[in-house]
C-alpha positions as semicolon CSV with decimal commas, in nm:
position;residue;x (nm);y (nm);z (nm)
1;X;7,400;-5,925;19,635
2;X;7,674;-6,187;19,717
3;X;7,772;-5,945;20,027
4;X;7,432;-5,907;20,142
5;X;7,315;-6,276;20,130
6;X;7,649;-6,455;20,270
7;X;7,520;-6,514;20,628
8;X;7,238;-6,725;20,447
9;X;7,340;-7,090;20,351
10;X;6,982;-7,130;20,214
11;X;7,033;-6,843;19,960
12;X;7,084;-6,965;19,611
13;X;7,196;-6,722;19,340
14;X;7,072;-6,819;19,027
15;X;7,149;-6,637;18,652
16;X;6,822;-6,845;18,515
17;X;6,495;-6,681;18,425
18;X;6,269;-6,668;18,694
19;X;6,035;-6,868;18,546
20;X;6,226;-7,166;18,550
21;X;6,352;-7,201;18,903
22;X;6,199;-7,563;19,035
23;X;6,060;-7,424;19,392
24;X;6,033;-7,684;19,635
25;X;5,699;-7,766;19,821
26;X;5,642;-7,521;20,115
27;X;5,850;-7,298;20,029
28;X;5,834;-6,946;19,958
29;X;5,783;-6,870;19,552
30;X;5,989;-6,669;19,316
31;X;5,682;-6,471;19,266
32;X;5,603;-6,404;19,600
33;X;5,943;-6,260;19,649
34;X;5,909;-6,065;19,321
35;X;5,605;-5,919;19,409
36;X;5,667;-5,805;19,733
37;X;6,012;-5,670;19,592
38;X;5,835;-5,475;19,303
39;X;5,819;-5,134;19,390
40;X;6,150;-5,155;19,639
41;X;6,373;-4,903;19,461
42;X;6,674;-4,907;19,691
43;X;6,822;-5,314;19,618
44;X;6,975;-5,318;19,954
45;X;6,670;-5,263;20,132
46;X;6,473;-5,504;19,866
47;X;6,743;-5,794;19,997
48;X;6,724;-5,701;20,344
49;X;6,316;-5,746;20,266
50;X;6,347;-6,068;20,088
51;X;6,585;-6,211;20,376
52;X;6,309;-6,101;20,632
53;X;6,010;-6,292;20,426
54;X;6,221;-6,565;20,345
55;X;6,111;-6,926;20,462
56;X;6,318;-7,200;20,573
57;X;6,496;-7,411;20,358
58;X;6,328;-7,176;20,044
59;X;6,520;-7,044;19,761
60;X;6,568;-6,705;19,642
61;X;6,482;-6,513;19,290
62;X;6,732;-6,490;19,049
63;X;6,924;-6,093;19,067
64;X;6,854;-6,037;18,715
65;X;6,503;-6,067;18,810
66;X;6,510;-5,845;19,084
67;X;6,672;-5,566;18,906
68;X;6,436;-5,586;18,600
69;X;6,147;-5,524;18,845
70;X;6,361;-5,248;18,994
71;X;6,360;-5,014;18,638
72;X;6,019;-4,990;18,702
73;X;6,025;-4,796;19,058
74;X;5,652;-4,799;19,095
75;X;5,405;-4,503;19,102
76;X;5,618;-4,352;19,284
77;X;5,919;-4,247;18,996
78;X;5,567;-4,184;18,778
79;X;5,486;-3,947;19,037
80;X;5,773;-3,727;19,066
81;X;5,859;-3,717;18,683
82;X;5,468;-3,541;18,635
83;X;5,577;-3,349;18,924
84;X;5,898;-3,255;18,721
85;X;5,777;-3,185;18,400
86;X;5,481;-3,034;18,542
87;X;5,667;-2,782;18,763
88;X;5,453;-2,847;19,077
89;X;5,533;-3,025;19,414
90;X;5,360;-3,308;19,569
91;X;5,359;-3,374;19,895
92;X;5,547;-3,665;20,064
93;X;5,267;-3,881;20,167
94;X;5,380;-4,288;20,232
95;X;5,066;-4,382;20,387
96;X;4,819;-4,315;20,102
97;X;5,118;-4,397;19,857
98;X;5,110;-4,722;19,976
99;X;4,752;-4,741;19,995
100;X;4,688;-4,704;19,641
101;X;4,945;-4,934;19,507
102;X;4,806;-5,200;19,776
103;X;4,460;-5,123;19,588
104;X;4,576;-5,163;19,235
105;X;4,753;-5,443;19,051
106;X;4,888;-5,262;18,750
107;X;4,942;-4,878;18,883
108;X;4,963;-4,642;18,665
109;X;4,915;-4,260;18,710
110;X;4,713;-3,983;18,524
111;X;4,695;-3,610;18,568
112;X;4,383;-3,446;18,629
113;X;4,204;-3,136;18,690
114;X;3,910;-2,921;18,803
115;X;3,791;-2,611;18,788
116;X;4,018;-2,288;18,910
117;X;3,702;-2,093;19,109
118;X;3,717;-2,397;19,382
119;X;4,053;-2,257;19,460
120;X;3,871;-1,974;19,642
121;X;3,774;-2,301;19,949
122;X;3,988;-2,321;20,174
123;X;4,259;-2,529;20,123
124;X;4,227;-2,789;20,377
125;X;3,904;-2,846;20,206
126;X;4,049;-2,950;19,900
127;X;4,300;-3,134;20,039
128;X;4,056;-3,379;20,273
129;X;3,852;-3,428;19,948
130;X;4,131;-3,526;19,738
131;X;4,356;-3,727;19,978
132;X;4,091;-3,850;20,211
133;X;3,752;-3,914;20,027
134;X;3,927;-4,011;19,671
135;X;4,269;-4,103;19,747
136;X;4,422;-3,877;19,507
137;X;4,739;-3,673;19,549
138;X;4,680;-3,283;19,581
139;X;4,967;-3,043;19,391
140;X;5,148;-2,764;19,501
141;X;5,335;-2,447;19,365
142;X;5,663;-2,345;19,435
143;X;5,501;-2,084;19,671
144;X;5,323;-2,382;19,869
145;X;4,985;-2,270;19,728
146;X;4,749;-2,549;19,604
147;X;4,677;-2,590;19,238
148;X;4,377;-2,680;19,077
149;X;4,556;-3,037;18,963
150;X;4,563;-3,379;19,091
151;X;4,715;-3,687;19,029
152;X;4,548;-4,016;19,044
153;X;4,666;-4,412;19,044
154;X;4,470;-4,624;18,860
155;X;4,474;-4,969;18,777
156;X;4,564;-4,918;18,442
157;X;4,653;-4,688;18,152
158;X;4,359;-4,431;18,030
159;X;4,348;-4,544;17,671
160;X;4,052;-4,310;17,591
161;X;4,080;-4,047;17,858
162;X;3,706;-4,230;18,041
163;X;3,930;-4,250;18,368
164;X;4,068;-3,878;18,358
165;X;3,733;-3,747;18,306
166;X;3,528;-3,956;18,581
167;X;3,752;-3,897;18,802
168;X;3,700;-3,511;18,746
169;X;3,350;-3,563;18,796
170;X;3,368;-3,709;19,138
171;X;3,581;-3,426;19,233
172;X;3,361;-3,171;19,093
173;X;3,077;-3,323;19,258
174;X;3,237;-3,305;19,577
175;X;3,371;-2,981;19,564
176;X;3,046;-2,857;19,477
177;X;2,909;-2,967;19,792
178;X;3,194;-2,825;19,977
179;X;3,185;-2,505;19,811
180;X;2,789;-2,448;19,897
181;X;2,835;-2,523;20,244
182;X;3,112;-2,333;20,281
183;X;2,902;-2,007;20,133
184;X;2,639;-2,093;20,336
185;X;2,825;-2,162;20,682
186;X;3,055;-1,829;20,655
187;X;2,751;-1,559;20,646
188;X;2,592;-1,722;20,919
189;X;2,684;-1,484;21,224
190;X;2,918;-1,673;21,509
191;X;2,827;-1,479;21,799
192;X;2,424;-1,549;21,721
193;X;2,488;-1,905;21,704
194;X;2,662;-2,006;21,985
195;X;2,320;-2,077;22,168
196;X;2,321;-2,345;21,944
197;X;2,546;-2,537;22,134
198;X;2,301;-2,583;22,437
199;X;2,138;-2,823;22,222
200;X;2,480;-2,999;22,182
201;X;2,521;-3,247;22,478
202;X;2,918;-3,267;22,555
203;X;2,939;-3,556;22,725
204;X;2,713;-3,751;23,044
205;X;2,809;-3,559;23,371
206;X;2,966;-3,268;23,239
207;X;2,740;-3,110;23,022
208;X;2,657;-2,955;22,664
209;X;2,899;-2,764;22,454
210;X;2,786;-2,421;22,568
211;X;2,844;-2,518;22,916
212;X;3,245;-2,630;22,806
213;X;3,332;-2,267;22,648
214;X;3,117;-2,068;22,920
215;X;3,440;-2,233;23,171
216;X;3,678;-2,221;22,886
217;X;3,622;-1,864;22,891
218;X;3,701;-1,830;23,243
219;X;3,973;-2,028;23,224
220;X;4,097;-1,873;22,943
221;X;4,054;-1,526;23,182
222;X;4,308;-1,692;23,425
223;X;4,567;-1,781;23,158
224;X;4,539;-1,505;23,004
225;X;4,680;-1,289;23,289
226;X;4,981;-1,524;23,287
227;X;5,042;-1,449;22,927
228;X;5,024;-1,115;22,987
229;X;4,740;-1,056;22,692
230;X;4,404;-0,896;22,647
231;X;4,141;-1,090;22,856
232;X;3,814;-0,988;22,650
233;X;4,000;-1,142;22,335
234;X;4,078;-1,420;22,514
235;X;3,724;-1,499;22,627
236;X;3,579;-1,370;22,310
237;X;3,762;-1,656;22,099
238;X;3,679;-1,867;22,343
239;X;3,306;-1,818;22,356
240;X;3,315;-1,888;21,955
241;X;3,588;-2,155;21,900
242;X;3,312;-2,421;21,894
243;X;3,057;-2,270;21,718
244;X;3,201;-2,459;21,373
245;X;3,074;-2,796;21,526
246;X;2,708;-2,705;21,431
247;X;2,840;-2,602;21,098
248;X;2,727;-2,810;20,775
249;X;3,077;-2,788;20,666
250;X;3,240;-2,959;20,943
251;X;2,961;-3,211;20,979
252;X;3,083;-3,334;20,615
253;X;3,420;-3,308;20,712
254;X;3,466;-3,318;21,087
255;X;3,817;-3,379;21,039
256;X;3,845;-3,031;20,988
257;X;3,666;-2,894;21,295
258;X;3,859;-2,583;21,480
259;X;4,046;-2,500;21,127
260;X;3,696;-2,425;21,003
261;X;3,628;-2,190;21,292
262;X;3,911;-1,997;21,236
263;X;3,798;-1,937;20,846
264;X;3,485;-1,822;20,972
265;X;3,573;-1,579;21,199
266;X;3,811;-1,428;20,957
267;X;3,574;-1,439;20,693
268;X;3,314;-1,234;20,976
269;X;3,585;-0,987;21,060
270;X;3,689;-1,107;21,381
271;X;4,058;-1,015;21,473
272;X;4,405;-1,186;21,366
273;X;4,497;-1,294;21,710
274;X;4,112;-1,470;21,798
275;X;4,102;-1,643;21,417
276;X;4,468;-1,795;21,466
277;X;4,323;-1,904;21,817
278;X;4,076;-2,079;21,721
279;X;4,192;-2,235;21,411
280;X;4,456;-2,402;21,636
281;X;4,261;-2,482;21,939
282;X;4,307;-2,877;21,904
283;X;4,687;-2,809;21,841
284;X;4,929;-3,006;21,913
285;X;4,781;-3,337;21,806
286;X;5,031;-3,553;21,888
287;X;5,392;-3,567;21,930
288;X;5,515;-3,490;21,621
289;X;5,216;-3,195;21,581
290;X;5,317;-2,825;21,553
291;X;5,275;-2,643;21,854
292;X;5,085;-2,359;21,931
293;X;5,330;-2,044;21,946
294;X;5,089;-1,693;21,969
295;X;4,981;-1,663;22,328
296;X;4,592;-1,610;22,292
297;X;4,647;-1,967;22,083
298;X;4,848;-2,128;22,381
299;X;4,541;-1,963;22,633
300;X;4,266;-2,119;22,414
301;X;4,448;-2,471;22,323
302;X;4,551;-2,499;22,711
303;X;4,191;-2,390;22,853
304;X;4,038;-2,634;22,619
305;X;4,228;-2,961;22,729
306;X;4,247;-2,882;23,102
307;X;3,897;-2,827;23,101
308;X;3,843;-3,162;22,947
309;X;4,106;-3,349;23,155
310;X;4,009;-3,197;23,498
311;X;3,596;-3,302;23,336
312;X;3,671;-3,664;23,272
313;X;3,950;-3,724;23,572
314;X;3,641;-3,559;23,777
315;X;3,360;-3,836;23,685
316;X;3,640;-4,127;23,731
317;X;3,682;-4,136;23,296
318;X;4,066;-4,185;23,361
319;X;4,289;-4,411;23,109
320;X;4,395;-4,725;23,219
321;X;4,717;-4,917;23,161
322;X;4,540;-5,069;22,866
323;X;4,291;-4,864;22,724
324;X;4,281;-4,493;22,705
325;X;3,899;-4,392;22,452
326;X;3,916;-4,042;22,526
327;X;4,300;-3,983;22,416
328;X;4,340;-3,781;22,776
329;X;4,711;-3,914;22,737
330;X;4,717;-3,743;22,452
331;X;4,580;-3,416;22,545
332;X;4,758;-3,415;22,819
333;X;5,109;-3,476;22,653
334;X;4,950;-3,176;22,425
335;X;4,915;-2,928;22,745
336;X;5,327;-3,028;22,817
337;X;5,422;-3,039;22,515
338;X;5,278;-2,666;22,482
339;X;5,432;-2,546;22,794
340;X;5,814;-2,700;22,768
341;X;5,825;-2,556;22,380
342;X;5,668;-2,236;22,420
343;X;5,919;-2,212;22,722
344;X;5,645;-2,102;22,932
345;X;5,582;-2,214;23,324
346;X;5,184;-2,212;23,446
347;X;5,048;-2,266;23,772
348;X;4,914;-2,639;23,692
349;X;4,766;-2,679;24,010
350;X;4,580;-2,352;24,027
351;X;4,424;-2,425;23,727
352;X;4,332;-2,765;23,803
353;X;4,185;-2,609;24,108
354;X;4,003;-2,346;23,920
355;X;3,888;-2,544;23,603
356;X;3,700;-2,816;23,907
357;X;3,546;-2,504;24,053
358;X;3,419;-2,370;23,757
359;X;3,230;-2,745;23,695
360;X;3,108;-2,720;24,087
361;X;2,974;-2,344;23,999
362;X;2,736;-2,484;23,715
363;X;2,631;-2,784;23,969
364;X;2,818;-3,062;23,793
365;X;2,959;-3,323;24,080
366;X;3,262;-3,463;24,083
367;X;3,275;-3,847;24,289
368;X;3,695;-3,800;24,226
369;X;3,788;-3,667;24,546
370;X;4,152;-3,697;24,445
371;X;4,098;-3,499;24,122
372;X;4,404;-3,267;24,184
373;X;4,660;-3,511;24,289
374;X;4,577;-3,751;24,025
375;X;4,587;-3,502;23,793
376;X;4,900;-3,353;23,882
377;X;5,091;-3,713;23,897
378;X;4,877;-3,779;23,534
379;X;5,072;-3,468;23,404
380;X;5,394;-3,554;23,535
381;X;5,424;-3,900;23,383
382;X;5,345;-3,713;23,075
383;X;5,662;-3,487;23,138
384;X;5,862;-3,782;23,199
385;X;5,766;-3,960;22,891
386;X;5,773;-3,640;22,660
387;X;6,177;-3,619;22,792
388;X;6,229;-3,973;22,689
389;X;6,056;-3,938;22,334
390;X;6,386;-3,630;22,346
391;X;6,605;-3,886;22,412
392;X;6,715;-3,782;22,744
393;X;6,854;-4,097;23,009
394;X;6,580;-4,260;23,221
395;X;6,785;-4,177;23,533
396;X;6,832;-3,805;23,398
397;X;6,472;-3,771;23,371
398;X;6,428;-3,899;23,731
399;X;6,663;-3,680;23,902
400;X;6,513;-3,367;23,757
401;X;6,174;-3,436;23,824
402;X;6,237;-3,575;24,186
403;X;6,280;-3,229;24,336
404;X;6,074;-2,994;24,128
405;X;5,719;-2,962;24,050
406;X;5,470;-2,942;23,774
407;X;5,487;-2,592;23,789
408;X;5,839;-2,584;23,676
409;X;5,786;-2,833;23,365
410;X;5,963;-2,575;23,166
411;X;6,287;-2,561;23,422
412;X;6,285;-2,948;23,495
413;X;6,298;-3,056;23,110
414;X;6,610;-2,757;23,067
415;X;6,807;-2,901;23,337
416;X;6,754;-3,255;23,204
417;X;6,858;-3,147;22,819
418;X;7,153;-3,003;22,925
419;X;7,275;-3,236;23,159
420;X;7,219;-3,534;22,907
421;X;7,407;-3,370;22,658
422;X;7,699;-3,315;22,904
423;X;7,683;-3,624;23,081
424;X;7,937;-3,844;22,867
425;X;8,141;-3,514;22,808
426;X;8,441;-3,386;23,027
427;X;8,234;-3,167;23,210
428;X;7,953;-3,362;23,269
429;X;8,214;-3,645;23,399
430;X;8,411;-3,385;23,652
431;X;8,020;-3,317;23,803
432;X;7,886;-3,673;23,855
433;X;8,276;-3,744;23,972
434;X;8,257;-3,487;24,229
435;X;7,942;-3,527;24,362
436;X;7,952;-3,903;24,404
437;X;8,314;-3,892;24,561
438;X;8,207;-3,646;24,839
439;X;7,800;-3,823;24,886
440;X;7,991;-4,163;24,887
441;X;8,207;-4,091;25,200
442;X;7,884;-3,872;25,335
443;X;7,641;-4,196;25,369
444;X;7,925;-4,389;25,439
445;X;8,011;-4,169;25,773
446;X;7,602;-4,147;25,809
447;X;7,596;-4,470;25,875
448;X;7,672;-4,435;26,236
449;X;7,331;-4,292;26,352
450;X;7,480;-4,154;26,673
451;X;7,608;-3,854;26,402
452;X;7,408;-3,565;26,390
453;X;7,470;-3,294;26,144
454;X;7,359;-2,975;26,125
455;X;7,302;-2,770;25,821
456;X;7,572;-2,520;25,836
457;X;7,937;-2,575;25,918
458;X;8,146;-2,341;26,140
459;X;8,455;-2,215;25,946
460;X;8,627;-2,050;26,294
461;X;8,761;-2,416;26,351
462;X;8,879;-2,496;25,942
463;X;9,227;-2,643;26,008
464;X;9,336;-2,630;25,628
465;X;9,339;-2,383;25,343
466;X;9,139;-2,666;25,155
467;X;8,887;-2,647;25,402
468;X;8,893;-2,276;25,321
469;X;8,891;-2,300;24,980
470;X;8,565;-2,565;24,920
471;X;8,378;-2,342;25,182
472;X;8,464;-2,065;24,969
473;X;8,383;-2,228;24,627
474;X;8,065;-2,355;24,827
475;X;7,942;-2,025;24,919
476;X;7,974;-1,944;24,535
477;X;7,778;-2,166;24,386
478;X;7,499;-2,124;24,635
479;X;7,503;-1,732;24,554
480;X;7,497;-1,806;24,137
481;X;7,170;-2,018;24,187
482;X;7,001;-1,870;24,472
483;X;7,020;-1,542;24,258
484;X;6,945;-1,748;23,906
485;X;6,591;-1,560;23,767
486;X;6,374;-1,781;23,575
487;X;6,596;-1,727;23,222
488;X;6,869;-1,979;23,375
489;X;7,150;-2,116;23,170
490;X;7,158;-2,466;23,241
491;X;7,475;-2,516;22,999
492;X;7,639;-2,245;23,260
493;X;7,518;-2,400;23,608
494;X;7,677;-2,731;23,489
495;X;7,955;-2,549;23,353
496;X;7,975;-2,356;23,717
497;X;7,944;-2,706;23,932
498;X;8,214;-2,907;23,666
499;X;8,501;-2,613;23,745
500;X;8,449;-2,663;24,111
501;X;8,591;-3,061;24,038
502;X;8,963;-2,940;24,168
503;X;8,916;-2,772;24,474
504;X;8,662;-3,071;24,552
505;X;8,939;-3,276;24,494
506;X;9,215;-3,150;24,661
507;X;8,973;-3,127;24,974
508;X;8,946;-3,514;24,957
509;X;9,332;-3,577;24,860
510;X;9,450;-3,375;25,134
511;X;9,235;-3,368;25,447
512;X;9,112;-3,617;25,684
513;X;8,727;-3,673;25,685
514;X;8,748;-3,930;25,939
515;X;8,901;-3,713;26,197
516;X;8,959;-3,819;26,600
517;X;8,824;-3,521;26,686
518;X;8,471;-3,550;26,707
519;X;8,398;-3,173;26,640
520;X;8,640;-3,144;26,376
521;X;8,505;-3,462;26,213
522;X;8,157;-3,368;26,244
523;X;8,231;-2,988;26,094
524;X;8,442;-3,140;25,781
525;X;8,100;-3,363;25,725
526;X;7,870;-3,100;25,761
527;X;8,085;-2,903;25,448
528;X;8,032;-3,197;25,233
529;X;7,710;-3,207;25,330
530;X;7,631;-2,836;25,251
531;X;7,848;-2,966;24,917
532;X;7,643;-3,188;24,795
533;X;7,266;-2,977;24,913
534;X;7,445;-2,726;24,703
535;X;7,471;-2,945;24,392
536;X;7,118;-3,062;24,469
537;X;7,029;-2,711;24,344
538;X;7,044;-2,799;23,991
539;X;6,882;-3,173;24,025
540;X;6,900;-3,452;24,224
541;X;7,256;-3,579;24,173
542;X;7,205;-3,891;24,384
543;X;6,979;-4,061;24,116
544;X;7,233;-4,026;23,824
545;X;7,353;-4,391;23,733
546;X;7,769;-4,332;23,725
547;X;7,786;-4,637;23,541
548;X;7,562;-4,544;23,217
C-alpha cells in the first residue's frame, strides 16, 4: 500500500479504526472511500480507485479497513461458490452484476428454481426473462445447456424462504406467458402469413415489410450466384425471415426477433440451411458480434442491410457527424465486417445498383441522385475504421485503400494485416527502405518538368550488370503478381519485394542516376520508375510514414 500511494503527499496511512479518523471539512469521507472500495477484490486496483476518487487535501482509510471489506468479495465470490458446489456455470455477465449490487445495499444471493417442462422454450427465451425482465442470473451445464435454476441478489438474507419462493412465482408467471405464445406462434404456418406484413408499414418512402423481403429476395437471387448456392433457398428464407415480427412472441420480446424466425421454421420443417439463415439475419451486431459463416446466412444478412442502407441513403436518411438514429454505421460496418471475415469479395457497386432498381421497380423515388457514390465512400470509411479497430497503422490503412476498390475489401484489409505486422520487422524495414530510396531520387529528378518518362525502359542501352540485374529482378516481381489469383499470400508478396532490397541497393551504390547523357539518364529513371509502379502492385508505398 506504501508502494502504491508514495507519489501522494496527501495520503495518510493510518493503523486506527476507521471510525475514528477526524475527516476534515470538504473532504472526501472514510466511508465514501470504503464504500466505493467494497466489492473491489483485487487491492491494487481498489488503491488505484481510491487515488482516482480522492479529493484534494483529503485523507485516506486506514489498510486494515480496506482489507476487512476485501474478505467479503461481494456477490460476486457468493456467486461462483453456488456455482461450485452446485456443479453448474454461470455466465460472465459485469453489466447486470453490477446492476444488482448498485440496486441493493446488503447483497446477498439465493438459489432458485422453476419447473423442468419450460426447458422445452427455447433458450434465448429463458434467458431474456431471467437476465432482462428480472435481473437474475441464468445457469448452465457443463455441456452449455441451460438448467432449470437461477440465482438471484437480494437485499438481504431469506430468513423464511418468502424471497426464494416469490421470486419463483414471477418467473413462473412469465414463463407461462412465454411458453403459450410460443405454442401458439410455432403452428401458425410461415408461408400463409407473410401477407401479413403488407399491413406492416417499414418505414415513410420505402414501404411496408412485404415490400422489403419481395427485394430482399431478389437481392438475395444476385448474391446467391456469387456464393455459388441454391437460389430458390435463398429467396425462400428470404420471403419468410420477417414473418416472426407479427408473431406474439417477439412482440413480448422483440429483442429476440430473427432468432425466433429461425425456431419457427425449424419447428415447420423448413430446411437446415434456410432456419440457420434466418435465425442470423441481423448478425453481426456490432463489432465484437459473431459473424455469419454459412453462405445462404451471409446472402440473407447481406441482402437485408444493403437493402436498408441503399433505402435510407436513397430518401437522404444518412448519419451525420453527430447523430446516426438508424445505426446505418452500424449495419454497414456489419456488411464489411461479413465480407473481410468470411474472406469473401462482392460486387458492392452492382448491388448498390441493383438493390436502387429494385426500389424504382415498385415506384418508390429516390431524391439522392448520388446514392451510389455516397454509398460506396459510406462503405469505405467503414473499411477503414474496421482496420483500425484491428489495430493496423493509420498510414497502412491509407495506402491500401488508395489504389483498390470496394470490391476488393477482402484483398485491401490482407495486404494491410500483413504489412503492419511486418512493418517494424527486418523485412518490412528492407521494403519501405527500398522503395523510399529509389521514389526519393525519382521526384527528386521529376522535379525538372522538361523530363518526360515513358513507361518502359530500353535495356539495349544498360551500361552495367546492375542495370541488368534490377531489370531482371523487376521483370520478376511483375510476373509473381500479375499472375497472383485471388488466394494471394500477402506474407509472400512482402516477403518477394523485401529480398529484392540488395540488388536495389547495389543499383543505387554503384551506378549514376544523374547521368550526362540525357538518354542514358532518362532510361536509368524510367527503371526506377517501373521499380517503384512495380511495388505499387501490392499498395501504395508512397503513403507509408518511414518515420512511425
Amino acid at each position: 500500500a506504501k508502494d502504491m500511494c508514495s507519489d501522494l503527499k496527501t495520503v495518510e496511512l493510518l493503523s486506527c479504526n476507521a471510525n475514528s479518523i477526524n475527516v476534515d471539512q470538504g473532504s472526501c469521507d472514510a466511508v465514501t472511500f470504503t464504500q466505493t472500495l467494497e466489492y473491489i477484490e483485487n487491492v491494487d486496483d481498489a488503491l488505484i480507485e481510491a487515488k482516482r476518487l480522492q479529493k484534494p487535501n483529503s485523507k485516506f482509510a486506514n489498510i486494515s479497513t480496506l482489507w476487512n471489506f476485501f474478505g467479503f468479495h461481494g456477490p460476486e465470490k457468493k456467486l461462483n461458490d453456488i456455482s461450485s458446489k452446485k456443479n453448474i456455470i454461470i455466465e460472465n455477465n459485469p453489466k447486470l452484476l453490477d446492476e444488482v449490487v448498485d440496486l441493493t445495499d446488503q447483497p446477498n444471493v439465493i438459489l432458485c428454481e422453476f419447473d423442468r417442462k419450460f426447458l422445452n422454450i427455447p433458450k434465448e427465451i429463458l434467458i431474456i426473462t431471467m437476465q432482462h425482465h428480472q435481473k437474475y442470473f441464468p445457469t448452465f451445464d457443463r455441456k452449455g445447456n441451460i438448467t432449470n435454476e437461477f440465482l438471484v441478489v437480494t437485499n438481504k438474507k431469506d430468513i423464511n424462504g418468502l424471497i426464494k419462493l416469490g421470486n419463483e412465482r414471477v418467473v413462473e408467471a412469465r414463463l407461462n406467458d412465454a411458453e403459450f405464445f410460443w405454442k401458439k406462434d410455432k403452428s401458425q404456418n410461415l408461408v400463409k402469413k407473410v401477407s401479413m406484413l403488407k399491413s406492416m408499414n417499414y418505414f415513410k418512402g420505402l414501404g411496408t415489410y412485404f415490400d422489403k423481403v419481395q427485394r430482399m429476395r431478389k437481392l438475395g437471387g444476385m448474391l446467391s450466384d456469387e456464393l455459388l448456392i441454391s437460389k430458390d433457398k435463398v429467396e425462400l428464407s428470404a420471403s419468410i425471415c420477417k414473418v416472426d415480427l407479427v408473431s406474439e412472441l417477439v412482440g413480448e420480446f422483440p429483442e429476440l426477433q430473427g432468432i425466433m424466425g429461425g425456431y419457427f421454421a425449424e419447428a415447420q420443417g423448413f430446411d437446415k440451411d434456410v432456419c440457420k439463415a434466418i435465425s442470423e439475419q441481423y448478425l453481426p451486431a456490432g463489432l465484437n458480434s459473431k459473424v455469419p459463416k454459412k453462405p445462404y446466412s451471409i446472402a440473407l444478412s447481406l441482402a437485408d442491410k444493403i437493402d436498408t442502407l441503399v433505402g435510407f441513403f436513397g430518401i437522404n436518411q444518412k448519419p451525420t457527424s453527430s447523430k446516426d438514429p438508424f445505426a446505418l454505421r452500424r449495419l454497414a460496418s456489419g456488411v464489411i465486417k461479413t465480407i473481410v471475415e468470411n474472406k469473401k469479395d462482392f460486387k458492392i457497386r452492382d448491388l448498390i445498383s441493383y438493390s436502387a432498381g429494385l426500389y424504382l421497380d415498385q415506384g418508390f423515388k429516390f431524391e439522392n441522385k448520388s446514392l451510389q457514390n455516397e454509398l460506396v465512400n459510406f462503405l469505405m470509411d467503414r473499411l477503414k475504421f474496421y482496420m483500425k479497430e484491428e489495430k493496423i497503422r493509420s498510414d497502412i490503412v491509407l495506402a491500401s485503400t488508395s489504389f483498390l476498390n470496394l470490391d476488393q475489401s477482402v484483398i485491401i484489409f490482407g495486404k494491410a494485416k500483413s504489412l503492419n505486422k511486418f512493418i517494424n520487422k527486418p523485412n518490412g524495414i528492407d521494403v519501405i527502405s527500398s522503395f523510399k530510396r529509389a521514389s526519393s531520387i525519382l521526384e527528386s529528378e521529376l522535379r525538372d518538368k522538361k523530363l518526360e518518362l515513358s513507361n518502359t525502359t530500353d535495356p539495349g542501352i544498360f551500361k552495367t550488370e546492375f542495370e541488368k540485374n534490377l531489370y531482371k529482378k523487376i521483370n520478376e516481381l511483375r510476373k509473381y503478381f500479375q499472375n497472383i489469383n485471388k488466394d494471394e499470400d500477402f506474407d509472400l508478396s512482402i516477403n518477394n519485394l523485401a529480398e529484392s532490397k540488395k540488388i536495389i541497393f547495389d543499383f543505387f551504390d554503384n551506378v549514376i542516376v544523374n547521368e550526362d547523357d540525357i538518354t542514358i539518364k532518362k532510361n536509368r529513371l524510367e527503371l526506377i520508375q517501373m521499380l517503384c509502379k512495380t511495388f505499387d502492385y501490392y499498395v501504395n508505398f508512397s503513403l507509408i510514414d518511414s518515420h512511425q
